[in-house]
N, C-alpha and C positions, 0 to 999 in steps of 0.2 A: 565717931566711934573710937574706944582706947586703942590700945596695940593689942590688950591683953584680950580684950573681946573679937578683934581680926584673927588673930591667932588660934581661936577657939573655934570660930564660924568656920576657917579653912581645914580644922583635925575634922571638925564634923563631917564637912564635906568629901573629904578623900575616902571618911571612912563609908561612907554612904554610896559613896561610888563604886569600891571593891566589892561592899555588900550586893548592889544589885547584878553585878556584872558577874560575878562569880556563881550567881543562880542559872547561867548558861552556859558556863563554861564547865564541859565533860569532857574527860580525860580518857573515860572508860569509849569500845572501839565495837560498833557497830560487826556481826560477823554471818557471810552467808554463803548456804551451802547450794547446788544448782545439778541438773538431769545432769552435766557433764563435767566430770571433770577438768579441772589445767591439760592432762595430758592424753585426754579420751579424746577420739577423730570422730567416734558414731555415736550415734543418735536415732530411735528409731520408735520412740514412747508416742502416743496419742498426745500426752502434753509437756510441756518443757518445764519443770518444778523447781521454783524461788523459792530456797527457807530461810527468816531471816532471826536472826537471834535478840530481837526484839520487835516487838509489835511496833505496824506503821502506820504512817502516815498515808491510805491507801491512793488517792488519786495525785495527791503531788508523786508518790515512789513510780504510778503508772507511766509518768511525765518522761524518765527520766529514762524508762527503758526501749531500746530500740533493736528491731533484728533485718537481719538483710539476707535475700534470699539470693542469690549468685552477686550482689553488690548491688540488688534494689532491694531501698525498704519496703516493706509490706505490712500490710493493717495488721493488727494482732485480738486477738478475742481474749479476754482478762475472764478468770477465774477465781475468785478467794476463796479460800478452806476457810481462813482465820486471818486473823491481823498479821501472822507473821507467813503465811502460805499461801503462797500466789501462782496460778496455773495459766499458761498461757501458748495459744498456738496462732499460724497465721489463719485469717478469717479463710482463706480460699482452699486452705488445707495446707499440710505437709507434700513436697515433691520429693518422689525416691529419686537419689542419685543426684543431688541438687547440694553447693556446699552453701553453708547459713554460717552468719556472725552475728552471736547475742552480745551485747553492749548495754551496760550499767553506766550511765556517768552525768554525777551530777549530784546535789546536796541531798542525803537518804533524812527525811522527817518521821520519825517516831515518835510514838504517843507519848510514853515519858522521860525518854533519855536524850530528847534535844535534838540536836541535827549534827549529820555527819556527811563529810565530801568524800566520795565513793567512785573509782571506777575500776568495773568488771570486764572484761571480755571471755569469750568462750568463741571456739570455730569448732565445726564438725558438717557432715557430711550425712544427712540424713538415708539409713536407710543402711542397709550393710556394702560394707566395701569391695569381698571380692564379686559384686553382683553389678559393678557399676556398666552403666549405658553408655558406652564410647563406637565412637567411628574406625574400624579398626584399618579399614581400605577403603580405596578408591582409585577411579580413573585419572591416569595423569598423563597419558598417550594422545597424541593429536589425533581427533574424530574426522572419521571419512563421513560422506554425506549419511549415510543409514546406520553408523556405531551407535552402540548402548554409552552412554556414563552410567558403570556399576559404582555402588556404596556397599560396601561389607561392614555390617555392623554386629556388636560382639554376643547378640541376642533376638528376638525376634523382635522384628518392629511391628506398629499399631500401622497400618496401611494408613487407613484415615488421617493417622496423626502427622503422617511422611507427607502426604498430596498436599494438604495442609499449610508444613512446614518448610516444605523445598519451596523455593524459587530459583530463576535465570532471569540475568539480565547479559543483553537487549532481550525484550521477552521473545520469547518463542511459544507457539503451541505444540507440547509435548506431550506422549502418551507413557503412563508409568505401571510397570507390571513387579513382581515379587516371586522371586523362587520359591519352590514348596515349604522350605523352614522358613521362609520371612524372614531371613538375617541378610538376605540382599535386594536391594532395590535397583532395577534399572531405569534409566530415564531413555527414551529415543526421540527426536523429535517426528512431529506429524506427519510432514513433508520429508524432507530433508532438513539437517545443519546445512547453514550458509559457509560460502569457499570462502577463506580469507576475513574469518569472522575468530575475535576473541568473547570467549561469553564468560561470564561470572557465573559461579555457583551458589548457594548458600542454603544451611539445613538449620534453622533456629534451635536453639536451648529448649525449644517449648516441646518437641520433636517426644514422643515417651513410646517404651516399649510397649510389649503385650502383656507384661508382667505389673506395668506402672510406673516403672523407674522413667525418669526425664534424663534428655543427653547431659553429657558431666559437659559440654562445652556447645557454644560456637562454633561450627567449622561454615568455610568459605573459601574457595578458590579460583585461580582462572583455568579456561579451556582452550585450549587454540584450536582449529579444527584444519584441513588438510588447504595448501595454500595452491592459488591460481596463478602466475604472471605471465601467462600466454597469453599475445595479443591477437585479436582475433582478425579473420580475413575475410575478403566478399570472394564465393567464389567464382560463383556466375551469376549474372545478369541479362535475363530472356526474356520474349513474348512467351505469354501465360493463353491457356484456351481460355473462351467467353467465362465459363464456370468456376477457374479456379482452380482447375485439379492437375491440370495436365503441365508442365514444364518444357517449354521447347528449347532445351539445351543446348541445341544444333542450330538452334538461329540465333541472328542478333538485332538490336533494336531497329535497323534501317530496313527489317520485316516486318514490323508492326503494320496493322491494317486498321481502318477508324478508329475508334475505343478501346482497341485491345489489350489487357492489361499486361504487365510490365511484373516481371518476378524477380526477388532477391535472395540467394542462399548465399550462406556463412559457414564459415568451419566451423563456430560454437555457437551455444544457445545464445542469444542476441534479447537486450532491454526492446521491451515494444514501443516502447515512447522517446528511447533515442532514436529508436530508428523514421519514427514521427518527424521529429526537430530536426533532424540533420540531413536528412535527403529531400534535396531540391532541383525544380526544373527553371531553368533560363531558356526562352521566356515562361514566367509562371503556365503551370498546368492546374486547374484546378478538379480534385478528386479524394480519394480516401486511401489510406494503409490497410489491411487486414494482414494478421498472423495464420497461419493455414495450422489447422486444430492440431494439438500435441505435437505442436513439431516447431520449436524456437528456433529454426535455423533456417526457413523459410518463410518469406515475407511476399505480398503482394499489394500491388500500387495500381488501383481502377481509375480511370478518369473518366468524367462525372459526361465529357462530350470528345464526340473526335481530333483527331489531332489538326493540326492547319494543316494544309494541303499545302506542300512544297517546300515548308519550314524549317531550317534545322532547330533542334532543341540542343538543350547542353543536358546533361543529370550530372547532377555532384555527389556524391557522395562521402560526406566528411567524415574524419578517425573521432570524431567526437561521438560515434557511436558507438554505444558501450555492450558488452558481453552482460551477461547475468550477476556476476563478480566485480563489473564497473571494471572490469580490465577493455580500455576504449580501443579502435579499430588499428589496424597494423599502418595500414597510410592514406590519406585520402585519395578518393578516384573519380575524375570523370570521363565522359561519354557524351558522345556526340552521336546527332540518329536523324535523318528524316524520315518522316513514314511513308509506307508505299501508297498513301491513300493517293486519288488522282482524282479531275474534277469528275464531274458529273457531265455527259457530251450528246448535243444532239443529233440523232445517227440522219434523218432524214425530217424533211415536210413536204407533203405534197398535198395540192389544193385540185380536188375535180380529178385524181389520178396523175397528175404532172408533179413533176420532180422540181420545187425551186431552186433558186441556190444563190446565196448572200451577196454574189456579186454581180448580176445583171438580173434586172427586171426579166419575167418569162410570161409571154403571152397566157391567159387561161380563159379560156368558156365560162362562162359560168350563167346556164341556160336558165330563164326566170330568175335573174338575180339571184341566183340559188351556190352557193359552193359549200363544200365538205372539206374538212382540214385535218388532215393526218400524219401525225406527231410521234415521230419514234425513238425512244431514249436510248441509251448507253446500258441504264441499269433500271428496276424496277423503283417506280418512285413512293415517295413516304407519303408524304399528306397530300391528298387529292383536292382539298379543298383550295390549300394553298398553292397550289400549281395552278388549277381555274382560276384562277385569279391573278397568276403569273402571266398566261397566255391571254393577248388581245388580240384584236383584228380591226383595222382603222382606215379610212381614207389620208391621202396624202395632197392630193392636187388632181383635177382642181377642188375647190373650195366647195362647188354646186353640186359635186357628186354626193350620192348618198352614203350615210355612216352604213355597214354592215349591221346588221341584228341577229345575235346568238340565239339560235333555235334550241338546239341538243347539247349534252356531251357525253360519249360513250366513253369505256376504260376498256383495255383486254386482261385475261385474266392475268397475265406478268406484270399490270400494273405498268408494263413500260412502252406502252404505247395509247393515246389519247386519239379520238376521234371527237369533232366540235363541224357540225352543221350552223352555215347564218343564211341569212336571206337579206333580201333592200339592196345588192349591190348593182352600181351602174353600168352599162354596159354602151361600148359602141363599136359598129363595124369602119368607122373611117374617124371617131376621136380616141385617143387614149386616156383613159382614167387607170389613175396608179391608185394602188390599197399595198398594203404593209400586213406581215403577219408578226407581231414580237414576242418573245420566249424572254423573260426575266431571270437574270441572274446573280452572280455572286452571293453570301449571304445570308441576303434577306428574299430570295426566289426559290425558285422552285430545287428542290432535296430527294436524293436517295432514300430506299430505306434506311442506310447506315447515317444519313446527315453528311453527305458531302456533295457539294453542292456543284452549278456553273460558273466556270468563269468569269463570264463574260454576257451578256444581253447576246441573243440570238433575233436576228432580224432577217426577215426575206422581205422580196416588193414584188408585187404584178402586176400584168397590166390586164382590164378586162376585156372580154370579146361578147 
């Protein structure tokens, strides 16, 4: 190709380049007018009106507009009059008293004048100004256990809308009442506030009066409530009656009698489950705690069986046992106790009306082989079946004598004395035949009503005649 034909080809092309490029390039300035003006705060129309001074491009210009309702966006519901009138509000509605940011920003396409980079803003506050829904008071005093937190607000609240919108934390169950205008709210809790307890408050933005307006803000604070650091103290420690009710404050543990329970009072309301964990018996006791009804500063300790007969025990009682406010005990304490339980004793036996006695064999009659055995306790006895079974009746020597054979056995009505008829025993007027009567003990023998038991094996010998 010449120079003169290069030269030609490159005027054509610049100029074909200007040409197409200059079909999009507009000088002239996109211009629109909006519900608010630059220096208007309110806003309070059904819809928020875009006029634009040329018709558009309708869903790319949709693209490009966004509104925030306290600094969240929100869907918008799109309205056209015409290409250049566009109506638009949030799908969920307008909120009174709520501030909103309309935002244009982004390349504006019209139908015939090309495209233009555009950004608008607008702020306002939906709703009229001097009507706004604000917090005006509140409690900022440390709460006793049964204080209100009051909210004074600058209009009447939506009851509904407060129950709703309030929250505490740690929670609590709280009961929420409204003066007769509905511009205060009290909160109290169910119970009581906890001692020693900070709580958080918080009333959400969603909060709207009775009129409709929504709060202009967030509020959220802390609460402290009235404080404990009293450690607490045992103040006595008594034998309790069988039932529970009674405190024997005048005595002390080394008066307890079989099972009898064990009470504990405290200067302050006391955790029932420290008081669980932390009071213990050396040697173990095994039994239950109970709290005595409305009343946290008396505790009772049951055991499940009597105490050992002659035993000391230790009771400890550790500071790790906490008040209601986890303020734990002033110092730890123990105690030392035996109980007055004592055995169980056999007051007599007599075989045919004769008096034995443990330590020399004593002649007895016993006419027809025949003797009667009469057994008298200390105290009335528990299980009759297990005592018959405790008492025997034996030959000892010689060997050829006969065994006795259990006829009867009668009880009295004290329960504490046993009569047992045998028959088959040997008799001689010039041999001596020995028999034995034994009474079982310790244990696994023969029991009081209350469970406390013999010593020791009870044994006599006789000789017959």
């Amino acid at each position: 190709m010449s120079a003169g034909k290069i030269l030609k080809y490159f005027l054509s092309l610049i100029f074909l380049t200007i040409t197409f490029s200059c079909s999009f390039i507009n000088f002239e300035k996109v211009s629109f007018t909006f519900s608010v003006a630059e220096n208007s705060q309110i806003f309070e129309g059904e819809f928020f009106i875009i006029n634009s001074s040329y018709d558009l491009q309708k869903s790319s210009f949709e693209n490009i507009i966004s509104l925030q309702e306290n600094k969240t966006t929100v869907v918008l519901d799109y309205e056209w009059i015409d290409n250049s009138t566009l109506l638009i509000k949030p799908h969920s509605g307008w909120k009174k008293g709520l501030y909103y940011h309309f935002e244009l920003n982004g390349n504006v396409d019209t139908v015939t004048k090309g495209s233009f980079s555009l950004t608008e803003h607008r702020h306002f506050l939906y709703g009229k100004i001097d009507e706004n829904f604000i917090l005006t008071d509140y409690t900022k005093t440390e709460l006793n256990e049964k204080d209100s937190l009051l909210f004074t607000f600058s209009k009447p609240v939506d009851q509904k809308s407060f129950i709703t919108n309030f929250s505490i934390s740690p929670s609590i169950e709280t009961n929420i009442t409204f003066d007769n205008e509905n511009t205060v709210a009290l909160v109290s809790a169910k119970e009581k506030w906890a001692i020693n307890r900070q709580y958080t408050w918080t009333i959400s933005q969603s909060l709207s009066s009775q009129d409709g307006y929504y709060l202009k803000d967030k509020y959220s604070d802390l609460i402290n409530t009235i404080s404990d650091t009293e450690n607490p103290k045992i103040l006595t420690v008594c034998p309790v009656s069988l039932d529970g009710t009674i405190f024997f404050t005048e005595k002390n543990l080394s008066e307890l009698k079989d099972n009898q329970p064990i009470g504990f009072i405290f200067s302050k309301e006391m955790n029932f489950s420290s008081i669980e964990n932390n009071i213990t018996f050396s040697p173990a006791i095994k039994g239950d705690f109970y709290k005595v009804k409305d009343d946290n500063t008396r505790f009772i300790f049951k055991p499940y069986s009597n105490y050992e007969i002659k035993k000391e025990y230790t009771l400890k009682i550790q500071n790790k046992c906490k008040d209601l406010v986890d303020n734990e005990l002033f110092e730890d304490k123990q105690i030392k106790f035996t109980a007055v339980n004592d055995f169980l004793k056999v007051l007599s036996i007599k075989i045919n009306g004769i008096l034995l006695s443990t330590e020399n064999p004593v002649e007895v009659t016993v006419p027809y082989g025949e003797m009667t055995v009469e057994i008298a306790f200390s105290r009335e006895i528990k299980d009759k079946i297990l005592a018959e079974n405790s008492i025997s009746a034996g030959l000892t020597f010689p060997s050829t004598c006969n065994a006795p054979t259990k006829e009867a056995i009668n009880w009295s009505n004290t329960l504490s004395q046993v009569t047992l008829k045998y028959s088959n025993l040997s008799s001689s007027t010039t041999d001596d035949y020995y028999y034995k009567v034994n009474v079982t003990g310790t244990s696994s023998g023969i029991k009081d009503s209350t469970g406390n038991y013999m010593e020791n094996d009870v044994c006599v010998y006789f000789i017959t005649r």
